[in-house]
C-alpha positions, 0 to 999 in steps of 0.5 A: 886398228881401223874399223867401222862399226854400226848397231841396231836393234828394233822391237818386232810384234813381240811384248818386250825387244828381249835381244842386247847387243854391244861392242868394246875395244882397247887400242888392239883389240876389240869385242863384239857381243849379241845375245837373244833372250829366250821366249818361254822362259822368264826374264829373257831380257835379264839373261841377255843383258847377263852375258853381253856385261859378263862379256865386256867385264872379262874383256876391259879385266883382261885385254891390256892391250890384247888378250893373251889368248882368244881362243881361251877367252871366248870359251870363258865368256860362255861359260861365266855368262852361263854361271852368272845366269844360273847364280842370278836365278838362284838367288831369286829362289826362281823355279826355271832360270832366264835363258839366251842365246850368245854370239861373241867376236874378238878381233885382234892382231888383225884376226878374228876369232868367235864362239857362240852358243844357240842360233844367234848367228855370226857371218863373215863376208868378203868381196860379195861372198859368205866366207863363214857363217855360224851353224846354229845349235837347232834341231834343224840345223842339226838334222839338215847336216845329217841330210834328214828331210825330216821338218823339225820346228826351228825355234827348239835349239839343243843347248843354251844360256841359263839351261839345267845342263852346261852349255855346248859352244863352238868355238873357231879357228883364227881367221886373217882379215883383208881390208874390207871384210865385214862381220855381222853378228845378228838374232834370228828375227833378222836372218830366219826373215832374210835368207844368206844371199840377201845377207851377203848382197846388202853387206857387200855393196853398203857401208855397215851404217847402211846395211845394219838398217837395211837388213833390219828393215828388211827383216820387219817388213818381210815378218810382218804382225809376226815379226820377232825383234830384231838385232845386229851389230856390223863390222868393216874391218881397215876402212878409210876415212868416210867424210859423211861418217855419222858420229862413231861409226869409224873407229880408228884407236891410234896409240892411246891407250884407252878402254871403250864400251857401249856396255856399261857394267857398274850394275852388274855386280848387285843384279838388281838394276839391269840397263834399259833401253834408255841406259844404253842409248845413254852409253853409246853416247858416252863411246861416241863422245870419246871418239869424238874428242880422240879424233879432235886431238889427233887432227890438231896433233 
């Protein structure tokens, strides 16, 4: 596989960034994961940090090199994510569980498949158009599907992770990618600031590398003071070498048979040590390191 791939995620005028976000991948498959811990709630960034390891510990347990089943995989990261939650809760005796939304991405086989759960959102452009894009789990949303004009709050989302009730989750079809198509996972500090055409026109015309800045940017500067964080993770499917590339961003798995992440799990088990920021910048060094020395082998091979 060949992709391009850049993550970014920046601290808006809130008091914590409570937004996580990663991507894995073996020699035929990869994942793209983004959670937003939820504001209202306790330990937003707990919640979050809870579903993207649920989601790269199932994806390093079964992808060997692929998984036999997508479709069964992505509904079974929502649901252990949510598990996982509501256990940590419980063992802390806490009055009201953490709670995040989650936006999850396989591509494999050169098909892309995702499930989501809230309104953290999902868009997949190709040649300068929005070809799909998740709806979101709002009252909004919900209502603007049903042609209400009724104005309903935005923020207030129907179902999540870490709620009393068991989530409610979409899952999609099997979509076959072209060369050049770009998926997009991103929290609503990006997309509620910048509308789907500003989106799209960004994601068409630059390389991931520079359109993730650019839409988060954007997105800061449109909110202003008020600005939620905001978070996004960018995929280019099939790219060719890029000669300027920074470090990391072309990805190109060879034959190795080899397992990937930006998403440490060796603390996930205990529940006591979740990542900071500074521990996950550690990891994507670590991912980059080991492009780094599979692309120096393969160019003297």
């Amino acid at each position: 596989m060949k992709f391009s791939v850049f993550q970014l995620s920046r601290q808006g005028g809130r008091a914590t960034n409570e937004d996580r976000m990663g991507y894995a991948y073996t020699r035929d498959a990869c994942l793209f994961v983004l959670a937003d811990g939820m504001g209202g709630h306790p330990q937003g960034e707990v919640a979050a940090q809870i579903a993207i390891q649920t989601a790269a510990m199932k994806f390093q347990n079964e992808a060997q090199s692929i998984l036999p089943d997508v479709g069964a995989f992505l509904a079974s990261v929502v649901t252990a994510a949510h598990d996982q939650i509501v256990r940590y809760a419980a063992a802390r005796a806490m009055m009201d569980a953490p709670r995040t939304t989650l936006a999850v991405v396989v591509v494999q086989e050169g098909q892309v498949r995702w499930a989501h759960c809230g309104d953290s959102r999902i868009y997949l452009v190709r040649n300068s158009k929005l070809l799909a894009r998740t709806r979101d789990h709002s009252y909004r949303e919900l209502r603007e599907a049903m042609g209400s004009e009724e104005p309903v709050n935005r923020n207030v989302l129907f179902t999540c992770l870490g709620s009393p009730a068991r989530p409610m989750y979409d899952v999609s079809n099997a979509m076959t990618l072209d060369s050049g198509d770009r998926i997009m996972l991103c929290s609503d500090g990006l997309w509620d600031s910048l509308d789907d055409k500003t989106i799209v026109q960004v994601l068409s015309h630059q390389r991931v590398s520079d359109a993730v800045p650019m839409l988060v940017d954007m997105a800061l500067r449109k909110a202003g003071s008020n600005s939620d964080n905001v978070t996004a993770v960018a995929m280019q499917w099939e790219t060719p070498g890029i000669p300027d590339a920074a470090e990391g961003e072309a990805i190109d798995t060879g034959t190795d048979e080899t397992f990937a992440s930006t998403i440490q799990t060796d603390e996930f088990e205990t529940g006591d040590n979740f990542l900071d920021e500074e521990a996950i910048e550690r990891s994507i060094a670590e991912i980059n390191e080991t492009i780094r020395r599979t692309a120096a082998r393969k160019s003297q091979g």
